[in-house]
C-alpha positions as a Markdown table, in Angstrom:
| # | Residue | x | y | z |
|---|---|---|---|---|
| 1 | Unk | 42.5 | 31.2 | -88.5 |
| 2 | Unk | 41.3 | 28.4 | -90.4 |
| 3 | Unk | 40.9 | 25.1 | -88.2 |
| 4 | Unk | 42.1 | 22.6 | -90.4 |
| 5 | Unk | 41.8 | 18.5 | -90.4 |
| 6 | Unk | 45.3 | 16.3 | -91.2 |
| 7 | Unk | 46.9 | 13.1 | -90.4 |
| 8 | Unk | 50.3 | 14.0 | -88.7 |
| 9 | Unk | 53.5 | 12.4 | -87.4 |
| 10 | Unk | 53.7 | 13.4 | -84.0 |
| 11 | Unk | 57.1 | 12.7 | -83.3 |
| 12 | Unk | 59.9 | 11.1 | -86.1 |
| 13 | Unk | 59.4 | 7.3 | -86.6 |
| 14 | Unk | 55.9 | 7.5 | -85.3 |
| 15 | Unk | 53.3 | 6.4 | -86.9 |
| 16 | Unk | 50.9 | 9.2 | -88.3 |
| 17 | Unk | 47.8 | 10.1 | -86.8 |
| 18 | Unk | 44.8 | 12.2 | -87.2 |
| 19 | Unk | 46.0 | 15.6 | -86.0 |
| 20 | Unk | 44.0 | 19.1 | -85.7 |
| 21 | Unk | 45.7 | 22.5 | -86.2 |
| 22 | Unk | 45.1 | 26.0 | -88.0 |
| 23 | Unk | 45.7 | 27.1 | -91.2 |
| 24 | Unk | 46.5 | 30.9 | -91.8 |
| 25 | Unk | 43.8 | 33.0 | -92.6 |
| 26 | Unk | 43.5 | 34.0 | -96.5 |
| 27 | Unk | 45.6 | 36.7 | -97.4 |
| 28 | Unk | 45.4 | 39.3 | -100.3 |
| 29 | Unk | 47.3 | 37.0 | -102.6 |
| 30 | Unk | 46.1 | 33.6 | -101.4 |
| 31 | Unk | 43.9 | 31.0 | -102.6 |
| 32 | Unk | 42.1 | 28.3 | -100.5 |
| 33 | Unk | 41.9 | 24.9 | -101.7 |
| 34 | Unk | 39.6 | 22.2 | -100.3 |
| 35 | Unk | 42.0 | 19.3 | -101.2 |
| 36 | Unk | 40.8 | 16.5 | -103.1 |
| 37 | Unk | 43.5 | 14.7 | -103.4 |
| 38 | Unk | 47.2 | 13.8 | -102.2 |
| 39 | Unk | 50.2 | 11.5 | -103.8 |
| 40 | Unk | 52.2 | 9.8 | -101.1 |
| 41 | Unk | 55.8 | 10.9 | -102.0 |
| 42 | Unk | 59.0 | 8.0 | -101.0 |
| 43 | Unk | 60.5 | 11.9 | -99.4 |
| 44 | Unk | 57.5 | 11.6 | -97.7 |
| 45 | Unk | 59.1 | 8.3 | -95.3 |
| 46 | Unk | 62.2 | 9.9 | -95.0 |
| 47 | Unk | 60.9 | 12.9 | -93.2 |
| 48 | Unk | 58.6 | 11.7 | -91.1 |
| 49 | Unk | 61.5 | 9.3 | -90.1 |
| 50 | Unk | 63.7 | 12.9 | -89.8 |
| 51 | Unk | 66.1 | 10.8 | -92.2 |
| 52 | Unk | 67.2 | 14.1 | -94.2 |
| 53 | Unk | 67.6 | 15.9 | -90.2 |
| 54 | Unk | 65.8 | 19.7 | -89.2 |
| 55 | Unk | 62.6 | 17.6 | -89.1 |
| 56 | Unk | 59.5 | 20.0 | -87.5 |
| 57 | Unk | 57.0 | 17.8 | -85.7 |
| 58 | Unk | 54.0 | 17.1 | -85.6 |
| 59 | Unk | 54.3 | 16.8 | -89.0 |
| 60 | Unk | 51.7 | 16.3 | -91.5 |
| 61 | Unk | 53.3 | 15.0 | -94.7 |
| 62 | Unk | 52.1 | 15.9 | -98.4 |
| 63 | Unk | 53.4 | 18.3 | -101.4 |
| 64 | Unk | 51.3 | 16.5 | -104.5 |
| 65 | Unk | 48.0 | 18.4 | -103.8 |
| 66 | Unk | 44.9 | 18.9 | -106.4 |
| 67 | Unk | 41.8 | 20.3 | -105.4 |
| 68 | Unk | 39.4 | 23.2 | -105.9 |
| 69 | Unk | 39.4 | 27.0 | -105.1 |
| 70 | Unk | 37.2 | 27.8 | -102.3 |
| 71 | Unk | 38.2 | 31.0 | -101.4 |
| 72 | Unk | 40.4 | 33.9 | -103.1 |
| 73 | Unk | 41.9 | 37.1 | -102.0 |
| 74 | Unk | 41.3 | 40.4 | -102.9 |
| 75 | Unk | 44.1 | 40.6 | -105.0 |
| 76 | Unk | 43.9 | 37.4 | -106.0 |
| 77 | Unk | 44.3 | 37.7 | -110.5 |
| 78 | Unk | 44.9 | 34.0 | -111.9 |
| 79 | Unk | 42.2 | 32.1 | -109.9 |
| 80 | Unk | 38.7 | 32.0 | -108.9 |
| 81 | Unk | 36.3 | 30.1 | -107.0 |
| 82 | Unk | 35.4 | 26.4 | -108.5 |
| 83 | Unk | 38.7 | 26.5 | -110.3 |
| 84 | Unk | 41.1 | 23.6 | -110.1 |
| 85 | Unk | 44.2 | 24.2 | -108.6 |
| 86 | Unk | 47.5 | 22.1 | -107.6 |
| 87 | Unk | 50.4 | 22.5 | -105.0 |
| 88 | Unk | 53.9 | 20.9 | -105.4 |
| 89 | Unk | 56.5 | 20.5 | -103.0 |
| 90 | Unk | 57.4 | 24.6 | -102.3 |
| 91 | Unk | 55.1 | 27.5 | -101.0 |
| 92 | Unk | 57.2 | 30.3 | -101.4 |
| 93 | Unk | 60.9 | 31.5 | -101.7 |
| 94 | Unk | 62.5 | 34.6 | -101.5 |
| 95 | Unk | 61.2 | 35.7 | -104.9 |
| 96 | Unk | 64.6 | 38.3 | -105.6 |
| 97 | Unk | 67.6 | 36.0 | -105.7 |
| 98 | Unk | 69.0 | 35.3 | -109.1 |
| 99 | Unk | 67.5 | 32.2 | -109.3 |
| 100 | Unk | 64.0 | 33.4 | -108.3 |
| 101 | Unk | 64.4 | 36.2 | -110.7 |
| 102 | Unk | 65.0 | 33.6 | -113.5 |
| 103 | Unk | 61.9 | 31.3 | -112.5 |
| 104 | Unk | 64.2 | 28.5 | -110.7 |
| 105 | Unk | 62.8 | 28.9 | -107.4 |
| 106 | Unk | 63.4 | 25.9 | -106.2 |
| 107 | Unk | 67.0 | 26.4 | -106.0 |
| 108 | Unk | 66.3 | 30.0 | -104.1 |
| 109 | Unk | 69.7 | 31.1 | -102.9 |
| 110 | Unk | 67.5 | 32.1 | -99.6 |
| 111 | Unk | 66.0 | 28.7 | -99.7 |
| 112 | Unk | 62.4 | 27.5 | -100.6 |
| 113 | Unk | 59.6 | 27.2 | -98.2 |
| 114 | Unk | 58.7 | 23.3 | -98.3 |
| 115 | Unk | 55.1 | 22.7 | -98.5 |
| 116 | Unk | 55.5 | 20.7 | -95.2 |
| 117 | Unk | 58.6 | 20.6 | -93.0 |
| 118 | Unk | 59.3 | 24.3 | -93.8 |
| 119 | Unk | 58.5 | 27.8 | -91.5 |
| 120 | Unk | 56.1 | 30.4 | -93.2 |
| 121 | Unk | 58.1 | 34.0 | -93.6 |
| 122 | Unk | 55.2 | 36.4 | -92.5 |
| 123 | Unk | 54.9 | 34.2 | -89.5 |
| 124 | Unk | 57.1 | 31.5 | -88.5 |
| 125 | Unk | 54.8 | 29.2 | -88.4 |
| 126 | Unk | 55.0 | 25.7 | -89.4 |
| 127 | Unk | 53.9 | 24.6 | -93.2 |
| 128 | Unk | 52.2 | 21.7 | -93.2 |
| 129 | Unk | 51.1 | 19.5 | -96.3 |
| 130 | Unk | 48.3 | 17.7 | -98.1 |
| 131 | Unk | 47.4 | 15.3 | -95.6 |
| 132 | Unk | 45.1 | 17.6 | -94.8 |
| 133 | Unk | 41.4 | 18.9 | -96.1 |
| 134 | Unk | 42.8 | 22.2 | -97.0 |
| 135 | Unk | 45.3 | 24.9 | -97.8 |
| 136 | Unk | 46.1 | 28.2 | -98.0 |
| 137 | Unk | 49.1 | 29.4 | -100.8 |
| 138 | Unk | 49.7 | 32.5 | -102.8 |
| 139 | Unk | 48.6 | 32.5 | -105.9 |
| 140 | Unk | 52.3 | 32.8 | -107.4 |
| 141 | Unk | 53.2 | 29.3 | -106.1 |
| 142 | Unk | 49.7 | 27.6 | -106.9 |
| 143 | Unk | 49.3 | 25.8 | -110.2 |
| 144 | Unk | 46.5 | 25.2 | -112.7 |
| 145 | Unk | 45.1 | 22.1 | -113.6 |
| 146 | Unk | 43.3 | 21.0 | -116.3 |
| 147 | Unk | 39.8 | 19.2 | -116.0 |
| 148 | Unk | 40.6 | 16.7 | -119.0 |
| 149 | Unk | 42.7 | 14.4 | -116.9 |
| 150 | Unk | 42.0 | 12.2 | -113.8 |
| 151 | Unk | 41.9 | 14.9 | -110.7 |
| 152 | Unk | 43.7 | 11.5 | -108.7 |
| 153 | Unk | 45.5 | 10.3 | -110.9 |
| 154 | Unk | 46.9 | 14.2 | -111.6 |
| 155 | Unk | 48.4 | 14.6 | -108.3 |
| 156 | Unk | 51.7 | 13.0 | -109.0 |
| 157 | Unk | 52.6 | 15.1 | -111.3 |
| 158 | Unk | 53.0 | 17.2 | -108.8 |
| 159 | Unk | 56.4 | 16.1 | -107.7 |
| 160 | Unk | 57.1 | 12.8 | -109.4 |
| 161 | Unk | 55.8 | 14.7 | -112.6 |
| 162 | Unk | 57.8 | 18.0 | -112.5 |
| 163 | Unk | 61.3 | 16.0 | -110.9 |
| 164 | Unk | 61.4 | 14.0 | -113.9 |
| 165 | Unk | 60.4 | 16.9 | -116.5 |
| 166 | Unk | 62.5 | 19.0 | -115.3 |
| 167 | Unk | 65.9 | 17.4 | -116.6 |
| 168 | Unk | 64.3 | 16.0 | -119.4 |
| 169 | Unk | 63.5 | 20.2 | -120.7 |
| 170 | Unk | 66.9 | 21.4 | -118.8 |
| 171 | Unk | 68.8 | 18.6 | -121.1 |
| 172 | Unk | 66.2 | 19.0 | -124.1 |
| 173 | Unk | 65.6 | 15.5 | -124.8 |
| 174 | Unk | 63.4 | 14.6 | -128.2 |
| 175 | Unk | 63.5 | 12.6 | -130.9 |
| 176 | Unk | 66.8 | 11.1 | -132.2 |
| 177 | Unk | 67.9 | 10.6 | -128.2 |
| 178 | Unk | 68.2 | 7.4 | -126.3 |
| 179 | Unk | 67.4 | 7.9 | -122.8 |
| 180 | Unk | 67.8 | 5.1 | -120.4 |
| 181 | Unk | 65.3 | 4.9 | -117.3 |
| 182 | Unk | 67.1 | 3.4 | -114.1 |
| 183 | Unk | 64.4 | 2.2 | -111.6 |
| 184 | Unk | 60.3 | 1.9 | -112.2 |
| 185 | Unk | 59.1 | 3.1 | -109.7 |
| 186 | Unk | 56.8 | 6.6 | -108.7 |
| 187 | Unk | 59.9 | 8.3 | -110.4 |
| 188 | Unk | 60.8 | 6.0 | -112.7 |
| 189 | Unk | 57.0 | 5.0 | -114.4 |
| 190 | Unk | 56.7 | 9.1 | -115.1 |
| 191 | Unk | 60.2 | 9.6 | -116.4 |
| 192 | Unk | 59.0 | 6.7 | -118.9 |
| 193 | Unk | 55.9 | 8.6 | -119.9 |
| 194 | Unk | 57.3 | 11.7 | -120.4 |
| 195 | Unk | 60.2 | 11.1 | -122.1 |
| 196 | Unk | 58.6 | 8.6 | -124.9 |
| 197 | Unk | 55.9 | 12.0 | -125.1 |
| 198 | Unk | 59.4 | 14.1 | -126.6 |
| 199 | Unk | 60.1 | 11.8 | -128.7 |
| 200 | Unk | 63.2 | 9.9 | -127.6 |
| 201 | Unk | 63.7 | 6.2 | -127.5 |
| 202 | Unk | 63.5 | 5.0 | -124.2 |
| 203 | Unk | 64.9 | 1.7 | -122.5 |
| 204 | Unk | 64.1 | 0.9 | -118.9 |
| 205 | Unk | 67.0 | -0.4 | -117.1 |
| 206 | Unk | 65.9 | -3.1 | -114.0 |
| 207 | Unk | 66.9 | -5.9 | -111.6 |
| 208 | Unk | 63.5 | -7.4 | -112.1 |
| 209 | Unk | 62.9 | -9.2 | -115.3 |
| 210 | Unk | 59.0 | -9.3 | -114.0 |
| 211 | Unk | 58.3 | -5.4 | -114.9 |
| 212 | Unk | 59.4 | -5.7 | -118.6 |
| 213 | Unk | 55.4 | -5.9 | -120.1 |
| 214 | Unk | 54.6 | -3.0 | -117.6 |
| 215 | Unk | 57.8 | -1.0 | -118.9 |
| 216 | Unk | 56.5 | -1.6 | -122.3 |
| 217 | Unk | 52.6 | -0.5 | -121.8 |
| 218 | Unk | 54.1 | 2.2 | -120.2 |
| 219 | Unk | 56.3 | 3.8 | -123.5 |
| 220 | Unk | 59.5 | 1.9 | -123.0 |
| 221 | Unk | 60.4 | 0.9 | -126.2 |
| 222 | Unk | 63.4 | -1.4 | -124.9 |
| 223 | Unk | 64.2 | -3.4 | -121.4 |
| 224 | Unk | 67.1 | -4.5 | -119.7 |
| 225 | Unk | 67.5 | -6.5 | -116.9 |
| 226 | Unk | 70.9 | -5.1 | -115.7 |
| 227 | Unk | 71.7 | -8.1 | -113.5 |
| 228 | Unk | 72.1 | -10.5 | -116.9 |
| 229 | Unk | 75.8 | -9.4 | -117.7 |
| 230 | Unk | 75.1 | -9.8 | -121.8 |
| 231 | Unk | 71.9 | -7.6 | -121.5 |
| 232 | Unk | 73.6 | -5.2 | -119.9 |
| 233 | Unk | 77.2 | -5.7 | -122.2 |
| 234 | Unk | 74.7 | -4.7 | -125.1 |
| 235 | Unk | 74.3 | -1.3 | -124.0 |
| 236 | Unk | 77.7 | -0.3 | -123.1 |
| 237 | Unk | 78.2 | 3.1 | -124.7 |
| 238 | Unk | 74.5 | 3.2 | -125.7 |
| 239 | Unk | 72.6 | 6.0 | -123.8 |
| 240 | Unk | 72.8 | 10.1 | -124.4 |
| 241 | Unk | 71.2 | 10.2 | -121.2 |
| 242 | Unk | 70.5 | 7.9 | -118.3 |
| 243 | Unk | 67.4 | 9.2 | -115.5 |
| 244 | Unk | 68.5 | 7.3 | -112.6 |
| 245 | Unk | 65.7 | 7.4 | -109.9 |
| 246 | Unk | 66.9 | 4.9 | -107.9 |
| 247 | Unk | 67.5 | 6.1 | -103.9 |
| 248 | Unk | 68.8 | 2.4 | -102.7 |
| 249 | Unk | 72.8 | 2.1 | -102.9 |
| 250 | Unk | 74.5 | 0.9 | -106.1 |
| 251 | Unk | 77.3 | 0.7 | -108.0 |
| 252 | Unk | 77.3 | 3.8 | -110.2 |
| 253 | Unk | 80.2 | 2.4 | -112.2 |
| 254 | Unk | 78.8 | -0.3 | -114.2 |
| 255 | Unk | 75.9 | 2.0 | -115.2 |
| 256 | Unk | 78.5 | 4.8 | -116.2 |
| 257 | Unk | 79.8 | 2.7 | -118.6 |
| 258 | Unk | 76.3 | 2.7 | -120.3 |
| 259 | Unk | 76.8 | 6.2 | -121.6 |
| 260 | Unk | 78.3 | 7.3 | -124.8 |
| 261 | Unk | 80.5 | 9.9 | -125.3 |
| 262 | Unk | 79.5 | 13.1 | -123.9 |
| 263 | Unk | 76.4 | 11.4 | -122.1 |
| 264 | Unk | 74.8 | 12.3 | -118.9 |
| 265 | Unk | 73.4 | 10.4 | -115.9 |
| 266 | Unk | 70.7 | 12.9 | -114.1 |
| 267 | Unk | 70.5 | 11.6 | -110.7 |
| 268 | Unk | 67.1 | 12.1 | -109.5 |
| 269 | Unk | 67.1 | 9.4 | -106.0 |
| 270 | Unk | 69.5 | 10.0 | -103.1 |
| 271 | Unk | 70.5 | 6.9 | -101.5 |
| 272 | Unk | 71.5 | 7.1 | -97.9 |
| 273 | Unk | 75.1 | 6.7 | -99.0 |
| 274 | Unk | 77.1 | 9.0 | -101.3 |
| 275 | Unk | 77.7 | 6.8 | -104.3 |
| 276 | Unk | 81.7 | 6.3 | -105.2 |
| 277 | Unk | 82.4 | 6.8 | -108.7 |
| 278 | Unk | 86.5 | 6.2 | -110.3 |
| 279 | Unk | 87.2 | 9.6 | -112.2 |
| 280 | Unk | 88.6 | 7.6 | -114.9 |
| 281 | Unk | 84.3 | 6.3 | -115.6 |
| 282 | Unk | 84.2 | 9.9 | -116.4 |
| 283 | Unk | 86.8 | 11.2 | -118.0 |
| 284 | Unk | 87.4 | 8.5 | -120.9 |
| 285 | Unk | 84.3 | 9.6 | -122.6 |
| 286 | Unk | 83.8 | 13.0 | -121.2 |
| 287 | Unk | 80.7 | 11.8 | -119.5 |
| 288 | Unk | 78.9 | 13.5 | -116.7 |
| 289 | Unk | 77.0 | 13.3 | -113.8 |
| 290 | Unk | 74.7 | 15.7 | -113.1 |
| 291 | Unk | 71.7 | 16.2 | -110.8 |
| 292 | Unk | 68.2 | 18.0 | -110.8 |
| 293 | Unk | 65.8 | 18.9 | -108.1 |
| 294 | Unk | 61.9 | 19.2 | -109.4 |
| 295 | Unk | 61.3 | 22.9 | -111.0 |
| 296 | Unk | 60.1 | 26.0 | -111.0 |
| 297 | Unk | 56.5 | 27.3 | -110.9 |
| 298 | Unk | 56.4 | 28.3 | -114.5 |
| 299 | Unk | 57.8 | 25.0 | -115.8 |
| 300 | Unk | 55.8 | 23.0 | -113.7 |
| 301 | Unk | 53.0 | 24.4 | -114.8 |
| 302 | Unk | 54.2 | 23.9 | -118.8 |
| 303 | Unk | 54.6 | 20.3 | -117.4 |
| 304 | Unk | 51.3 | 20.3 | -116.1 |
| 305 | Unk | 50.0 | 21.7 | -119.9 |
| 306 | Unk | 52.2 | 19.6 | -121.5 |
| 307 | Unk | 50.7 | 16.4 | -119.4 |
| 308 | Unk | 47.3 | 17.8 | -120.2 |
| 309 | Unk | 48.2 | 17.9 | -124.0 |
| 310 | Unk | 49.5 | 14.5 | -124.0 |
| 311 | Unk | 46.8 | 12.8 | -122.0 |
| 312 | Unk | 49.6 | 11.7 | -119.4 |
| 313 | Unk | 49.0 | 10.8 | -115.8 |
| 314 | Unk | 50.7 | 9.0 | -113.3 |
| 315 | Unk | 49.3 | 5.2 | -112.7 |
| 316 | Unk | 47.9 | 4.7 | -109.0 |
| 317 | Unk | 46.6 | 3.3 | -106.2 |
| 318 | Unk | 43.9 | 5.2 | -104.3 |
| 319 | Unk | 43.9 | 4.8 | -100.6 |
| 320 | Unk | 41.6 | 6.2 | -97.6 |
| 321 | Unk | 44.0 | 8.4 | -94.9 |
| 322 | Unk | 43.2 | 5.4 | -92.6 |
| 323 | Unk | 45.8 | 3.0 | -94.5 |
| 324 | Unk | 48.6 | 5.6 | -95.0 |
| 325 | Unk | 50.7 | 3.5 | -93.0 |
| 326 | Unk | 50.1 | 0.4 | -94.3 |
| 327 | Unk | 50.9 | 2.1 | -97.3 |
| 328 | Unk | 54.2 | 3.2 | -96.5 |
| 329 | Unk | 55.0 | -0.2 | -95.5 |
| 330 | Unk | 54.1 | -1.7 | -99.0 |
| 331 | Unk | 55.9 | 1.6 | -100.2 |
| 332 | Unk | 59.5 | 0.0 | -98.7 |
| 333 | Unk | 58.9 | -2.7 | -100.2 |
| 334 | Unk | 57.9 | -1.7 | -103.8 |
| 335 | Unk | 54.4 | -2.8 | -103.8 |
| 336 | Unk | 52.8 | -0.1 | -105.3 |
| 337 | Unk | 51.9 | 0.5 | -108.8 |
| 338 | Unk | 53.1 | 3.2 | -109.0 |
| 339 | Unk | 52.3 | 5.6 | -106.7 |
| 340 | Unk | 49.7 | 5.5 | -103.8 |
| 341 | Unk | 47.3 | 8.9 | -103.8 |
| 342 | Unk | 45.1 | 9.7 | -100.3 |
| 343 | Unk | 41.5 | 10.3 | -101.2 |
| 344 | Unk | 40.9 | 13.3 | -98.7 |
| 345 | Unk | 36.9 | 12.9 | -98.6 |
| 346 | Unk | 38.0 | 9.9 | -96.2 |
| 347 | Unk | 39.4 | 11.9 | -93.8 |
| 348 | Unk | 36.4 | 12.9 | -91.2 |
């Protein structure tokens, strides 16, 4: 066994902590990585509050992990030592259902095996994230990374990266679409990015006139502040699609009625309340509402290519494990731009 470094949540609602535990030893098919670096996911609040339930504690938080191979198995093909490497929000699945077969593991009919928050199935034992100063995977759920971007600033993409990717390829989105981007936040900012990258037009929808020059340095080539009714009257049957990342409750309705005909909103956030939507916001247009849920290993690693291609990172703020929850504090209240990463060479 591997005795292993972290910050934890001992218990749901407490504050995190620096916690010791072990890490599996590595296996024929797994790679140890000394972790670098670790983005500080908003799903990362809700389970250490055990807001989504089946919370496992002490938890140590973390599934947006870059670092470098220090160790390979035997059998070990894709990787080697000094090689960077990534980990995003699942370890494993049951690699034979349908949807495993078809590279959509993350919707494993078994069920995934979260990075953290999840039960190993050789063992039983816990998984635990990238709060920590290392890891062990198997190499079929470990990513590459490219050494032409920001190692920190990588991390992200990880999660934020691949959950706003993923309906953007699912939905092929390029040039010719107008995509609307509901929220700029750790979501929202990438979404942005990424979708101005394919091609489309993009137009960020907010409640805060204040972010319209960071929309705009960011790829938006439009801005709407949805709480001025003419701004918002001037997109009505606009969008093909609309990425809506916000997780706060809101009246899907009026942002329905932004779609044109045939037009999707991708949900992306999950506020604590189901939304209520009037059938009739739907079926005047034959518009949909859809959802997505990050992706695969093989796309998230064309995403990381793709990001590597297109000299596309996520925008931070780097943080020693010390402050992390301080920084979850700022987090709840949106001060972050626009997504906080843990420098692990802090953590002693």
């Amino acid at each position: 066994m591997l005795p292993t470094k972290a910050y934890a949540a001992p218990a749901a609602s407490v504050p995190l902590a620096p916690f010791d535990f072990e890490r599996r030893d590595v296996g024929a098919h797994d790679v140890l990585i000394d972790i670098q670096f670790c983005g500080v996911c908003h799903s990362d609040l809700h389970q250490i509050r055990d807001e989504w339930g089946a919370g496992i504690f002490p938890m140590v938080p973390g599934h947006e992990i870059v670092g470098r191979v220090t160790q390979v198995g035997d059998h070990v093909k894709n990787f080697k030592v000094g090689d960077l490497a990534g980990v995003g929000c699942m370890v494993d699945s049951c690699r034979t259902c349908p949807s495993c077969q078809e590279g959509l593991e993350q919707y494993c009919e078994v069920g995934m095996v979260g990075t953290y928050g999840g039960t190993e199935k050789e063992t039983g034992r816990p998984t635990y994230g990238g709060y920590s100063n290392q890891i062990v995977v198997d190499e079929k759920y470990t990513l590459k990374v490219s050494d032409k971007l920001d190692l920190a600033r990588v991390a992200p993409l990880l999660c934020a990266g691949i959950t706003t990717y993923s309906p953007l390829r699912q939905w092929k989105v390029g040039e010719g679409h107008r995509v609307g981007v509901m929220g700029l936040g750790g979501l929202g900012h990438m979404a942005v990015k990424l979708a101005a990258a394919m091609g489309a037009e993009v137009t960020v929808l907010s409640t805060s006139p204040g972010k319209e020059a960071d929309a705009k340095a960011l790829g938006a080539h439009k801005f709407v502040v949805t709480k001025d009714k003419e701004q918002l009257k001037s997109v009505n049957n606009y969008f093909d699609f609309i990425i809506n990342t916000v997780s706060a409750p809101l009246d899907l309705a009026s942002y329905l009625n932004l779609l044109r005909r045939d037009g999707t909103m991708i949900l992306l956030g999950v506020p604590p309340e189901a939304p209520q939507v009037h059938a009739f916001n739907l079926i005047g247009k034959r518009r949909r509402i859809a959802g997505s849920l990050i992706g695969g290993i093989a796309e998230t690693q064309e995403m990381l290519d793709f990001c590597a291609e297109h000299n596309i990172m996520s925008d931070i703020e780097l943080i020693d494990i010390k402050d992390i929850n301080e920084a979850y504090e700022r987090m709840l209240k949106g001060d972050v731009k626009y997504r906080f990463v843990i420098d692990l060479a802090t953590l002693k």
